[in-house]
C-alpha positions as CSV (number, residue, x, y, z in Angstrom):
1,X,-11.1,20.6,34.5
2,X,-13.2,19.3,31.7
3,X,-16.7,18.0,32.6
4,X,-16.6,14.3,32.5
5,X,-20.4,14.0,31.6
6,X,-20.4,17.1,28.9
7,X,-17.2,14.6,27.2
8,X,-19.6,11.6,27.5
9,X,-22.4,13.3,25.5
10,X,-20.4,14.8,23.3
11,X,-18.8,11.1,22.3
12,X,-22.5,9.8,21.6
13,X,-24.1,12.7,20.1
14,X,-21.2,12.9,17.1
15,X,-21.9,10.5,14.2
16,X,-19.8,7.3,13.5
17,X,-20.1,6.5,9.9
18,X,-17.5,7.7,7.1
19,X,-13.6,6.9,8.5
20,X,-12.9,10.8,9.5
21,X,-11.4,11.5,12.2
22,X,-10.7,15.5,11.8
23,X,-12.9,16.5,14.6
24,X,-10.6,14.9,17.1
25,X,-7.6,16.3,15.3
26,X,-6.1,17.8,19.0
27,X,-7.4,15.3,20.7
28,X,-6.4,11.6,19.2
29,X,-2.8,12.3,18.2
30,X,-0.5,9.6,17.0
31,X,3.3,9.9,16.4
32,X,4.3,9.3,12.8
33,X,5.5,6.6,11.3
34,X,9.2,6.2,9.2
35,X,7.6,5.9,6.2
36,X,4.8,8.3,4.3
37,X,2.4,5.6,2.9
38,X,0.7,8.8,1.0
39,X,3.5,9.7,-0.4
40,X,4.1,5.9,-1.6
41,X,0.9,5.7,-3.1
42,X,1.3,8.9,-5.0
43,X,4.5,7.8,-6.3
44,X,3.8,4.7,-8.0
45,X,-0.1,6.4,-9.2
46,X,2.1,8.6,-11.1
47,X,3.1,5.9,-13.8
48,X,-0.1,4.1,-13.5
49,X,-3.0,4.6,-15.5
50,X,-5.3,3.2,-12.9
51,X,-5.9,2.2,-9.0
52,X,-8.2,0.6,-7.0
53,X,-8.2,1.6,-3.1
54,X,-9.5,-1.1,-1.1
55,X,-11.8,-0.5,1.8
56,X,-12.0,3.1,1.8
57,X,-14.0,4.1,4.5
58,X,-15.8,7.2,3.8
59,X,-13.3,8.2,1.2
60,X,-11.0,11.2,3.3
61,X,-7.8,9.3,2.6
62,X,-8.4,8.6,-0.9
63,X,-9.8,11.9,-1.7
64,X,-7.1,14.0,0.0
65,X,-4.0,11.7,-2.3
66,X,-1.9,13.7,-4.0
67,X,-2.2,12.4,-7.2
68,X,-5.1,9.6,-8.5
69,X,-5.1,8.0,-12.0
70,X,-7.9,9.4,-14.5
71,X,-9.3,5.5,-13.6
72,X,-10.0,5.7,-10.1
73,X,-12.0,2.9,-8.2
74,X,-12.7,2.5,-4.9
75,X,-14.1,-0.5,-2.6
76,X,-16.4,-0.7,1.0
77,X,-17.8,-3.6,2.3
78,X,-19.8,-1.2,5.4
79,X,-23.3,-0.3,3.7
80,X,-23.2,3.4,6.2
81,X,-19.6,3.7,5.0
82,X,-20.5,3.3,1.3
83,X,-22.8,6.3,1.7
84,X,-20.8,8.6,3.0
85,X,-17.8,7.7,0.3
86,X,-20.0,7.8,-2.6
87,X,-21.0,11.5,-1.7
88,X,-17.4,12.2,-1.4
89,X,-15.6,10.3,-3.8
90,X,-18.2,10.4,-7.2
91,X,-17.7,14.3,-7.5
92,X,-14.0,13.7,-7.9
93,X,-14.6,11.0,-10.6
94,X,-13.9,8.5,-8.4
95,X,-16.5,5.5,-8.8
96,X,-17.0,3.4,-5.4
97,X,-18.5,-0.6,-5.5
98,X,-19.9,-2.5,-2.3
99,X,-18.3,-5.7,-1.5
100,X,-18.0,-8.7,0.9
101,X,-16.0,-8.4,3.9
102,X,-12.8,-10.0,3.6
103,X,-11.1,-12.2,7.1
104,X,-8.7,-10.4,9.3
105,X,-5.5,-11.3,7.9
106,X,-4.3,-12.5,11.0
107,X,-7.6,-14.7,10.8
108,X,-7.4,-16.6,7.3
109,X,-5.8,-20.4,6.5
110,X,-4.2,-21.5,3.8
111,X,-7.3,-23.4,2.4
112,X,-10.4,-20.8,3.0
113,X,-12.3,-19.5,0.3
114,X,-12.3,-15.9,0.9
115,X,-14.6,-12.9,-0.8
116,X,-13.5,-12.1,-4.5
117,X,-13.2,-8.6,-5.8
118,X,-15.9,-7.6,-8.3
119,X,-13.5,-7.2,-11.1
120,X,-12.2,-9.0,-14.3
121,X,-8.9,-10.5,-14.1
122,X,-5.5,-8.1,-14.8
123,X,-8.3,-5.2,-14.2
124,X,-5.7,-2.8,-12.6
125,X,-2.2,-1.8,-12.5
126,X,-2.0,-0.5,-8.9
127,X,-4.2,-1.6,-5.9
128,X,-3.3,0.6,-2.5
129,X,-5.1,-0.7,1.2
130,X,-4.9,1.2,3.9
131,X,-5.8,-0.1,7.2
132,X,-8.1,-3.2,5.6
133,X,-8.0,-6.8,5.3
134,X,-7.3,-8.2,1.8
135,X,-7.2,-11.4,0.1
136,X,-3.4,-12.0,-1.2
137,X,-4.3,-13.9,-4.2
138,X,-7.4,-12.2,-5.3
139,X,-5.3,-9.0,-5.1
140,X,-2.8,-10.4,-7.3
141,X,-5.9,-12.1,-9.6
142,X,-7.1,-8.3,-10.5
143,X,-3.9,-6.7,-10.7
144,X,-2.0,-6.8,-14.2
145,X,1.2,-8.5,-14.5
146,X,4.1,-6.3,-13.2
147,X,1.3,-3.8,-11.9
148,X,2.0,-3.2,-8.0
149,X,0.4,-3.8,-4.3
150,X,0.7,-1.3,-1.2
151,X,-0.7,-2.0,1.9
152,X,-0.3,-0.1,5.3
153,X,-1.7,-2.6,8.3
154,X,-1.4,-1.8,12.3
155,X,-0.9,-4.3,14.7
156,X,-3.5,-5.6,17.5
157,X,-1.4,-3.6,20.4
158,X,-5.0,-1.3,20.6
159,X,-6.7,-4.5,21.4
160,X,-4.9,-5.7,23.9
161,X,-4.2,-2.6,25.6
162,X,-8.1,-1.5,25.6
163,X,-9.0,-4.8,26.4
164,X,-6.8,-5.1,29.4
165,X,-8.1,-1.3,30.7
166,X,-12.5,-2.7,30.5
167,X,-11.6,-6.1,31.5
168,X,-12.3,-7.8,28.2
169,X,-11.3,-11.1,27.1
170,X,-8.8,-11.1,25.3
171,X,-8.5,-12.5,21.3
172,X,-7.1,-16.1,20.7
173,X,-5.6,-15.0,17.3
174,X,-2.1,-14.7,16.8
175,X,-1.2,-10.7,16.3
176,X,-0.4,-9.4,12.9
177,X,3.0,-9.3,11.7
178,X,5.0,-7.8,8.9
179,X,6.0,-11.7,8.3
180,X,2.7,-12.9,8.5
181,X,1.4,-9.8,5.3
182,X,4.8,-10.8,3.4
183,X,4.0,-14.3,3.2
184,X,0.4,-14.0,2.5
185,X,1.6,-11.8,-0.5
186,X,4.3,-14.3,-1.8
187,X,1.7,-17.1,-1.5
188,X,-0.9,-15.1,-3.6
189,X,1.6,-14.2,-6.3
190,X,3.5,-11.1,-6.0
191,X,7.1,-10.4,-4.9
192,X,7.5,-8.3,-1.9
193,X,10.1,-5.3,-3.1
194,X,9.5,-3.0,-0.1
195,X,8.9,-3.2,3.6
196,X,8.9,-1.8,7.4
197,X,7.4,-2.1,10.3
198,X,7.9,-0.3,13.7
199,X,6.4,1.1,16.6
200,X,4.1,4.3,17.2
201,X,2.3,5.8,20.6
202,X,-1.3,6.8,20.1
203,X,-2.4,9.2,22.5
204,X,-5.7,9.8,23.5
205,X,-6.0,13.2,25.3
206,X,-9.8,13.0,27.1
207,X,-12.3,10.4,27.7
208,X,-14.6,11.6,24.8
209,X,-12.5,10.8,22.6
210,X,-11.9,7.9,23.8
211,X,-15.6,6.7,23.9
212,X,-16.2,8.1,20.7
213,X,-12.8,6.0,19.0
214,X,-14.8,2.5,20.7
215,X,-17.7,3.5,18.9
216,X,-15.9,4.0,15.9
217,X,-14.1,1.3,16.3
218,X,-16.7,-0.9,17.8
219,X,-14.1,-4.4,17.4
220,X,-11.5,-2.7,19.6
221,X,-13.6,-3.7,22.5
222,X,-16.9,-6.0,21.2
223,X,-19.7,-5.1,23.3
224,X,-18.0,-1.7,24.7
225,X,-21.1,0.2,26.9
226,X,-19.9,3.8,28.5
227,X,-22.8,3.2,30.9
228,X,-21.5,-0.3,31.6
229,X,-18.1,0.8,32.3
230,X,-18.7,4.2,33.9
231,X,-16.9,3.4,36.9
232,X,-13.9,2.8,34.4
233,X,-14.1,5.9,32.3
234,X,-13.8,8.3,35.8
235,X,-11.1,6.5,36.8
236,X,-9.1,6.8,33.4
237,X,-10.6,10.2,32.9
238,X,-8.7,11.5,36.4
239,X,-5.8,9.4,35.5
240,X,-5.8,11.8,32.2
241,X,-6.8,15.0,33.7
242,X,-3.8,14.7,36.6
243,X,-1.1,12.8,34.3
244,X,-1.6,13.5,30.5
245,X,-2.7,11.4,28.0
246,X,-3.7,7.8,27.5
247,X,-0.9,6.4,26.0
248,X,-1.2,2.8,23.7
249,X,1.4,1.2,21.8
250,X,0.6,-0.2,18.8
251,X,2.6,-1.4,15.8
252,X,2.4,0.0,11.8
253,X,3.7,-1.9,9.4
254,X,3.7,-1.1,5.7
255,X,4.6,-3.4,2.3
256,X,5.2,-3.1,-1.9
257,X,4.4,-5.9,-3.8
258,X,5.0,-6.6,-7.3
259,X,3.0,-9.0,-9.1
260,X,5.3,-11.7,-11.3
């Protein structure tokens, strides 16, 4: 039996900037989805002579693509995160600019004035997002006409589900949809020529990990504390130790967009 204390000091001692998740590779598992967003991205970067990845992270995803345009740009709105990307991403060529957060999409109205990209208008010809919020039209405002939008989003189902286990209220917003991304990118400008959405487990296979992904993830559960909820992490940590992993449903969704 792992030592539930030597997990718990493990979780704090290991950093939480960048978006890399490696270190848990065996231990934070999810299944995959039907589609290979990847895959998408480097098929539509092969006839286009730029792209612009929005809220990279630390840069892993982008830098491990397949294939990136000679024009490369890349986006973070976390000052720690924009670090750890520019150390990773400017040796590949791949310049990386600060910017303003952007809403939740499944937290913006029709008439808010939401952050602008630091780029001229038509700028690019293929702008990817993978796991960030975006604003539609300002999407389609940088984009050149007939260049393309891909998005991959996930659903609030973590939320809930954590939220529920530490006794945590609950969010009023309405969970994000496939339908609610498609008709943000209709309204901003772009036609919507692929899409999916479905269901995936993820599986979290010992308590560190588990306090180190709420760290990492520090809106999952606002004002998570391991001390706080000690009492909580034993219980789940014999529940995982007797039964297997904690499982969580949560939803992926994923969406091409063509600007008209």
């Amino acid at each position: 039996m792992t030592d539930f204390f030597e997990l718990l000091h493990e979780a704090e001692q290991h950093p939480t900037q960048g978006w890399d998740f490696t270190w848990l590779a065996n231990r934070i598992t999810t299944d995959d989805l039907p589609w290979d967003f990847s895959n998408i991205v480097s098929g539509l970067a092969r006839t286009s002579p730029d792209l612009l990845d929005l809220g990279t992270g630390g840069g892993e995803w982008l830098a491990q693509l397949a294939l990136r345009p000679a024009r490369t740009v890349a986006t973070e709105a976390w000052p720690p995160n924009v670090v750890v990307a520019r150390r990773r991403l400017e040796p590949l060529d791949v310049e990386v600019r600060e910017v303003d957060d952007v809403a939740d999409n499944n937290d913006q109205f029709d008439d808010e004035v939401l952050a602008s990209l630091p780029f001229d208008d038509g700028a690019f010809h293929l702008v990817c997002c993978r796991h960030e919020s975006f604003n539609a039209s300002d999407v389609a405002r940088v984009l050149d006409r007939g260049g393309h939008f891909a998005t991959q989003q996930v659903g609030d189902g973590l939320f809930r589900e954590f939220r529920t286990l530490f006794d945590a209220p609950q969010s009023t917003l309405p969970a994000l949809t496939l339908e609610m991304l498609r008709a943000q990118v209709t309204r901003g400008g772009m036609d919507v020529i692929e899409s999916d959405a479905s269901m995936q487990t993820v599986n979290f296979h010992d308590v560190g990990a588990l306090v180190w992904y709420l760290a990492m993830v520090p809106w999952t559960v606002p004002g998570f504390d391991a001390v706080a909820q000690r009492d909580a992490l034993e219980r789940l940590h014999r529940d995982i130790e007797r039964s297997g992993p904690l499982r969580i449903p949560q939803a992926g969704m994923y969406l091409v967009a063509r600007k008209f």
